[in-house]
C-alpha positions as semicolon CSV with decimal commas, in nm:
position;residue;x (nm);y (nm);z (nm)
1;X;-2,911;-2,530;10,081
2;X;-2,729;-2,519;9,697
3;X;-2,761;-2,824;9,543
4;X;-2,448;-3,050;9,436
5;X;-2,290;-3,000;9,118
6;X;-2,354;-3,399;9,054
7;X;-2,745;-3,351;9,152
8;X;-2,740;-3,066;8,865
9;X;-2,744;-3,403;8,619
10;X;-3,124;-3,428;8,576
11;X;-3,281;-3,682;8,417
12;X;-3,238;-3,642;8,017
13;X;-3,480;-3,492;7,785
14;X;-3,619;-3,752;7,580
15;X;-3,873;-3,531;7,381
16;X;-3,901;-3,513;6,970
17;X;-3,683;-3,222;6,803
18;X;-3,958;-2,960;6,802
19;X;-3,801;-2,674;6,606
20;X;-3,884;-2,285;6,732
21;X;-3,887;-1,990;6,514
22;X;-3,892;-1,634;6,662
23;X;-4,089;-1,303;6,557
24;X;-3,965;-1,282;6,215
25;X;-4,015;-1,707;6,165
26;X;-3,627;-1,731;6,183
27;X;-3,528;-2,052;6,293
28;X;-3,285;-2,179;6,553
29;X;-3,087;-2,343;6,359
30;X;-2,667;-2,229;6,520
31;X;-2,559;-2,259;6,825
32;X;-2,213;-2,055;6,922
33;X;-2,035;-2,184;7,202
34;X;-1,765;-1,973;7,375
35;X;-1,531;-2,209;7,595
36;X;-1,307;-1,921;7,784
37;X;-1,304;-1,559;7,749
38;X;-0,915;-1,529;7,776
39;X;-0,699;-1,506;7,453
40;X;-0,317;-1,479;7,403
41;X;-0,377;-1,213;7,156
42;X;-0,445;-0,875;7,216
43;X;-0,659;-0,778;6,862
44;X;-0,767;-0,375;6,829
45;X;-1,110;-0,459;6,724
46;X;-1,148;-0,754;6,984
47;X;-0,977;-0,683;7,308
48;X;-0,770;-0,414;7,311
49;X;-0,463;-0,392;7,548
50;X;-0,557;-0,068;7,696
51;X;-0,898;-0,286;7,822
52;X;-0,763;-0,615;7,842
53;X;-0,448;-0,551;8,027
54;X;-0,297;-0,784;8,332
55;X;-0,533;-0,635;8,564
56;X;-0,806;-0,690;8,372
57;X;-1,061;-0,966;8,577
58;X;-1,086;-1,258;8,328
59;X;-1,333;-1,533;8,432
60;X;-1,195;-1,818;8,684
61;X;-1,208;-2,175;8,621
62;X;-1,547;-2,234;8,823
63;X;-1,717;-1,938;8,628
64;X;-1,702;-2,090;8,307
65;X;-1,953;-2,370;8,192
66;X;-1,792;-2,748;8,266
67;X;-1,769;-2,954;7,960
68;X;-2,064;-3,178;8,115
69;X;-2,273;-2,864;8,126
70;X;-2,230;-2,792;7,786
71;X;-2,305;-3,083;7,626
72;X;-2,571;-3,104;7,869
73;X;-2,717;-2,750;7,706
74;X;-2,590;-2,830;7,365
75;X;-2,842;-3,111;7,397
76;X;-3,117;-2,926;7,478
77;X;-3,069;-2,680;7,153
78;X;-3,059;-3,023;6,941
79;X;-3,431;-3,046;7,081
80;X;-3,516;-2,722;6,942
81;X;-3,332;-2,754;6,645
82;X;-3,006;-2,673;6,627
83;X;-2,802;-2,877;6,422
84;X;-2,483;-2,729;6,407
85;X;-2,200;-2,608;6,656
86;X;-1,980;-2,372;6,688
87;X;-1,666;-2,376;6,930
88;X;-1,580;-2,039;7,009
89;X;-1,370;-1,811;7,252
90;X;-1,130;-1,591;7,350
91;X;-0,908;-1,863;7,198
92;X;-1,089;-2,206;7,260
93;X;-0,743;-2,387;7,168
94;X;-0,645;-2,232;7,581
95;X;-0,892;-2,442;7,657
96;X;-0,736;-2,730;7,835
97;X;-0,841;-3,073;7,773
98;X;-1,074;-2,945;7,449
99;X;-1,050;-3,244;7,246
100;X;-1,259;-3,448;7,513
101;X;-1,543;-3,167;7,462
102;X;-1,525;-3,213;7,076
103;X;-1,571;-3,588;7,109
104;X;-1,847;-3,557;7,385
105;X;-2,028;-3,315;7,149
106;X;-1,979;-3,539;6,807
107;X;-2,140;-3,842;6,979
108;X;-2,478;-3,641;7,033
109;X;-2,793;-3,753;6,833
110;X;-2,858;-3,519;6,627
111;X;-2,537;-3,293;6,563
112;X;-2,430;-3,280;6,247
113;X;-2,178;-2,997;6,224
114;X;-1,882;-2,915;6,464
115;X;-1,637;-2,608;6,359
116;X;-1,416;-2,391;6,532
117;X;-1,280;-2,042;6,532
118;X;-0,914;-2,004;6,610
119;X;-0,666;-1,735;6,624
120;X;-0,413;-2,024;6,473
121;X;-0,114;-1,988;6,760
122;X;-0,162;-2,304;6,883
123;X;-0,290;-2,494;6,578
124;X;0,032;-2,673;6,448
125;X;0,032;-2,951;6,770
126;X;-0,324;-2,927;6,832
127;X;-0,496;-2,935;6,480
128;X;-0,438;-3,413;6,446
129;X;-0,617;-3,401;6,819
130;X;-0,906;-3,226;6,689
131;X;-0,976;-3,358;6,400
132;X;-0,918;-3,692;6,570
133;X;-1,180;-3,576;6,806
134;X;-1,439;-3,542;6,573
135;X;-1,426;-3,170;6,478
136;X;-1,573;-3,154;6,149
137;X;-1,425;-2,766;6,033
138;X;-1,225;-2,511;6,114
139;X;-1,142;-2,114;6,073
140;X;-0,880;-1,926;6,111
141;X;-0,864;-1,544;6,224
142;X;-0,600;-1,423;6,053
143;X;-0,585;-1,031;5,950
144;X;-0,245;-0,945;5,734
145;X;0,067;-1,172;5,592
146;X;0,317;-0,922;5,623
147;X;0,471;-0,963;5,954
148;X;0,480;-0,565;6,075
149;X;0,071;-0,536;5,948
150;X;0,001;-0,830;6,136
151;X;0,160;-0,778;6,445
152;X;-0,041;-0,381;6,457
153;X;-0,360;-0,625;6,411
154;X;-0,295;-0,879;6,631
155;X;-0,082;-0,688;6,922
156;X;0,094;-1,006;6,982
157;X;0,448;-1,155;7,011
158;X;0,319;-1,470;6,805
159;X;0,511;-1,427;6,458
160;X;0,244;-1,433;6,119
161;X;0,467;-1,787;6,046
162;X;0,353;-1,950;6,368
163;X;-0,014;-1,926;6,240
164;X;0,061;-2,003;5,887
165;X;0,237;-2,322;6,026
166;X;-0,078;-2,407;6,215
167;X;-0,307;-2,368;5,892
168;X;-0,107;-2,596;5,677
169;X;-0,112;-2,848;5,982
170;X;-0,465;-2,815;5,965
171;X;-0,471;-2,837;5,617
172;X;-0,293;-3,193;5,660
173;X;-0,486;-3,355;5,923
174;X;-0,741;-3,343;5,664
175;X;-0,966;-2,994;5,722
176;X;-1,110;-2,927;5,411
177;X;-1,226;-2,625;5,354
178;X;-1,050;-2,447;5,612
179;X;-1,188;-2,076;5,621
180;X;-0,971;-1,768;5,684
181;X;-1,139;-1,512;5,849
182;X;-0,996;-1,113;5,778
183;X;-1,141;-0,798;5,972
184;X;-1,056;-0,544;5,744
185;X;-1,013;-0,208;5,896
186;X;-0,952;0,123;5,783
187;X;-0,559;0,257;5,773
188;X;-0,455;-0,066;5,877
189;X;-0,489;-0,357;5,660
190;X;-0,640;-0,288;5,350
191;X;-0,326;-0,342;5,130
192;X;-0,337;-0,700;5,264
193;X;-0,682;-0,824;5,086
194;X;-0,511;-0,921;4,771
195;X;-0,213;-1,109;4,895
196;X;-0,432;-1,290;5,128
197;X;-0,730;-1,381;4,893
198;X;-0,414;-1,489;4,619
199;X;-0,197;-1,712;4,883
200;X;-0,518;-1,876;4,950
201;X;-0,667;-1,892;4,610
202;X;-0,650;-2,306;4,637
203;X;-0,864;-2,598;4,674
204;X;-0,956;-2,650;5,043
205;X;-0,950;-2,269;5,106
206;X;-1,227;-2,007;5,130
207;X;-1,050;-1,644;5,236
208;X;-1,356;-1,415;5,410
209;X;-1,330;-1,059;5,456
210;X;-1,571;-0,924;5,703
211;X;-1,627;-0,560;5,660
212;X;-1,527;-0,376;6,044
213;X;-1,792;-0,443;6,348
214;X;-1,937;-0,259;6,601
215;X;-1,927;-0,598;6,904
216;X;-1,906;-0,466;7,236
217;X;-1,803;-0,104;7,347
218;X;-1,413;-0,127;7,400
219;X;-1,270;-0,161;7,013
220;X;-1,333;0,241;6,979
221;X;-1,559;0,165;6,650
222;X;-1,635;0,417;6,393
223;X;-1,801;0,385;6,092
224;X;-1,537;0,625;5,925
225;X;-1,287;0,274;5,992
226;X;-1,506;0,017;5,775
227;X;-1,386;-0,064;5,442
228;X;-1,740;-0,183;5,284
229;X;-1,822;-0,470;5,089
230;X;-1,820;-0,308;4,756
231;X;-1,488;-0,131;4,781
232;X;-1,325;-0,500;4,867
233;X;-1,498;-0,665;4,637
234;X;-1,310;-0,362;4,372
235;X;-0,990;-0,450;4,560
236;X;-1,002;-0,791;4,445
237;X;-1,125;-0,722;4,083
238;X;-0,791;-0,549;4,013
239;X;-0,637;-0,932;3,979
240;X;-0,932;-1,046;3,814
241;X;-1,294;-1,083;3,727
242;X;-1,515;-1,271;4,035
243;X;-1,783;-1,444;3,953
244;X;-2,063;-1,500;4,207
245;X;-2,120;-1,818;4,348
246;X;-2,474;-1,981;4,526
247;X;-2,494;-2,001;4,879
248;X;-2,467;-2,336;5,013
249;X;-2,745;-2,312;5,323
250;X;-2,991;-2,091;5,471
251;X;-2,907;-1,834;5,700
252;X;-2,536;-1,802;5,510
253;X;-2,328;-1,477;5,655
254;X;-2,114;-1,443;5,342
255;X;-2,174;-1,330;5,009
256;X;-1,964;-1,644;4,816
257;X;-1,736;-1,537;4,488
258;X;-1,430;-1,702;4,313
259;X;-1,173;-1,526;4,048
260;X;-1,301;-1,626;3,695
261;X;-1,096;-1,906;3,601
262;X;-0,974;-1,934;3,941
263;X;-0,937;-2,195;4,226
264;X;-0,998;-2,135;4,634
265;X;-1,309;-1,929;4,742
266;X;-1,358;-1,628;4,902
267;X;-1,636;-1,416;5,122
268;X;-1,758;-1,104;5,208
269;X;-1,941;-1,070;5,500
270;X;-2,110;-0,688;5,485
271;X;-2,263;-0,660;5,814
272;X;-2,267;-0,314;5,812
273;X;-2,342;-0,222;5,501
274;X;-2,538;-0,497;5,383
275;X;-2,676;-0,663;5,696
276;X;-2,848;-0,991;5,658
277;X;-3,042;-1,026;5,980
278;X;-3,337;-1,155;5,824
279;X;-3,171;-1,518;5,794
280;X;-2,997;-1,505;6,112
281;X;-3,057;-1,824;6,249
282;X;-2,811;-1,798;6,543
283;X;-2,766;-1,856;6,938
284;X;-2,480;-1,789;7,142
285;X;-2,359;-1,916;7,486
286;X;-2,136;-1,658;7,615
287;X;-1,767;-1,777;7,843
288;X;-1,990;-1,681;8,174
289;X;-2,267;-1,926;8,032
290;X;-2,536;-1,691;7,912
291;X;-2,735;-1,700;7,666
292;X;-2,769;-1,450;7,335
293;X;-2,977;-1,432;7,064
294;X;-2,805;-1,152;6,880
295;X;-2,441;-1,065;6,827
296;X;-2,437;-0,717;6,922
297;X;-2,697;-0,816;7,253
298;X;-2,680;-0,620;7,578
299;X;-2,739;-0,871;7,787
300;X;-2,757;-1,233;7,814
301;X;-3,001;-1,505;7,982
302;X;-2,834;-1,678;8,254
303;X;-2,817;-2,067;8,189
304;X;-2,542;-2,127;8,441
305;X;-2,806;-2,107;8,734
306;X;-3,032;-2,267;8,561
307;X;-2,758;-2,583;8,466
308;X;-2,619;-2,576;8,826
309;X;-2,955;-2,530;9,031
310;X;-3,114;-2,880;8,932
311;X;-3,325;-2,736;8,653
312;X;-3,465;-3,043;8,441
313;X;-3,372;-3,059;8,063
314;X;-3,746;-3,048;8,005
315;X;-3,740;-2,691;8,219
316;X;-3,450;-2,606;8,023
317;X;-3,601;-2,661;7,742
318;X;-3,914;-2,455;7,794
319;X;-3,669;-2,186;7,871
320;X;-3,474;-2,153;7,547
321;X;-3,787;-2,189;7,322
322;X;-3,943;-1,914;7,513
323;X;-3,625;-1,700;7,481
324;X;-3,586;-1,766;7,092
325;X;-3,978;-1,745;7,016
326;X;-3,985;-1,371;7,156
327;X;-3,652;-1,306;6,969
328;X;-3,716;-0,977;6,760
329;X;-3,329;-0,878;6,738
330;X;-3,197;-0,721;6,391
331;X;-2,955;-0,474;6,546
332;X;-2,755;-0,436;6,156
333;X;-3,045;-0,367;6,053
334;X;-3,150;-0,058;6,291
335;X;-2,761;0,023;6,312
336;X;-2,803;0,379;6,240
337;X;-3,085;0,494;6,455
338;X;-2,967;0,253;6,788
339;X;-2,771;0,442;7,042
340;X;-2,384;0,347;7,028
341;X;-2,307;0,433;7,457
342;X;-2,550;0,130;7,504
343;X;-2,420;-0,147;7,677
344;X;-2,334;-0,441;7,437
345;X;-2,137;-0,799;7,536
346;X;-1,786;-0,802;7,449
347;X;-1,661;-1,017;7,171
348;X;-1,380;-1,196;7,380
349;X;-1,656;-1,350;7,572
350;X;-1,945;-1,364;7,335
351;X;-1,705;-1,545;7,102
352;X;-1,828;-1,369;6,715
């Protein structure tokens, strides 16, 4: 006979932090957590409306981790030596109640990073609660200015302004940096790199333009639509010089520059053409409560069972250092010679 939910509550690990490296001596260091696979936005290269249409079967309330269960896990990855969260989605602001996750999450030993990725719709009321809460950083997906750019991105009735309001909301409950995340794709919003990296070009702004991904199998990816790293990085040279700036931490996704002269920050992250899985030092807990060691995975380990079943933390434990230790993924890396009809986690519930 299934075990109650409240006998699920095991008694707590108590153990050391006893960090695990996999194949390539990459540490765990990330943990990505997505909090609902449902989003009010409708992006091409994230969940297309063709896919993701009314009929489409989104996860139910019970199929998605409870907030005890993921602190519960997020725990666990503190043990092996994760020291820094990530709140993820769909949009994690549909969340309800999220703030009491963010504060359940900042009280545990051993945390010292919260952020969260937003698509900014819902950021204007919500932005004081969170950083109330204890959320420690925040970014922002946000693809074009112009309003007619951004709405062919986006494929949403949420005007550009609405998430523009949210960011300087954000900005004034006292997120500093915030980041601004742009997918740049081919044909679409490539004239928009320059007014976005100038309208940011501030203190407590870092504007990062991530070169077109191949996440899951329903965005219709080619590598024909990817503007690379090196022809943004010219973009951006046509205002004025960039000079290169250190990375701040291992394991760092963007390449960090500034204009000469200038004030702000901005990114390129060149997955595809210059991937960096080498210092990829990141887990993710899918909306359905699996884990994945790589972005562009196939399939995930299934925690939920394991959180709901009476598994001990200890058991846990075992479990995700024996998952991460045989970790061999660099999928950027073998790109071109891995088979693109394989089966590969969407981003809406993966979370980026």
């Amino acid at each position: 006979m299934p075990k109650s939910r409240a006998a699920t509550a095991a008694a707590p690990f108590t153990g050391n932090i006893r960090p695990v490296q996999d194949q390539f001596g990459r540490a765990l260091r990330d943990l990505r957590i997505s909090v609902t696979d449902r989003c009010n936005f409708r992006c091409q290269y994230c969940m297309p409306r063709r896919i993701f249409g009314s009929a489409y079967p989104f996860l139910e309330p019970g199929e998605l981790l409870t907030f005890e269960e993921i602190a519960r896990v997020a725990k666990v990855f503190v043990r092996a030596g994760v020291g820094k969260l990530r709140i993820t989605g769909g949009e994690p602001l549909l969340r309800p109640r999220l703030p009491e996750l963010l504060q359940t999450l900042a009280a545990i030993e051993g945390v010292e990073d919260i952020a969260l990725t937003t698509n900014g719709s819902l950021l204007e009321k919500q932005a004081p609660l969170l950083r109330a809460a204890g959320l420690h950083r925040l970014t922002v997906s946000l693809d074009a200015l112009d309003g007619a750019i951004f709405q062919a991105m986006s494929d949403t009735n949420v005007p550009v302004e609405t998430v523009l309001a949210g960011i300087e909301a954000a900005a004034a409950a006292g997120f500093a940096p915030i980041k601004i995340n742009v997918v740049v794709k081919r044909g679409l919003n490539e004239p928009q790199i320059l007014p976005l990296a100038l309208n940011f070009s501030r203190p407590g702004f870092v504007v990062r333009f991530i070169e077109y991904m191949d996440v899951g199998n329903t965005n219709g990816w080619r590598l024909a639509d990817v503007v690379p790293s090196a022809e943004i990085l010219e973009t951006l040279q046509q205002h004025a010089p960039l000079e290169r700036l250190p990375a701040k931490s291992p394991g760092e996704t963007a390449r960090r520059y500034r204009f000469q002269g200038g004030e702000g920050e901005l990114g390129i992250i060149a997955s595809v053409t210059q991937p960096f899985c080498q210092n990829c030092t990141r887990a993710r807990i899918s909306a359905d409560g699996r884990l994945h060691t790589c972005l562009f995975s196939e399939a995930g380990l299934d925690l939920k069972s394991r959180l709901r079943d009476g598994s001990s933390d200890e058991a846990l434990f075992g479990l995700i250092g024996s998952v991460w230790s045989g970790r061999s993924d660099r999928y950027s890396d073998l790109r071109a010679s891995v088979s693109q009809s394989r089966s590969k986690t969407e981003m809406s519930v993966l979370g980026g």
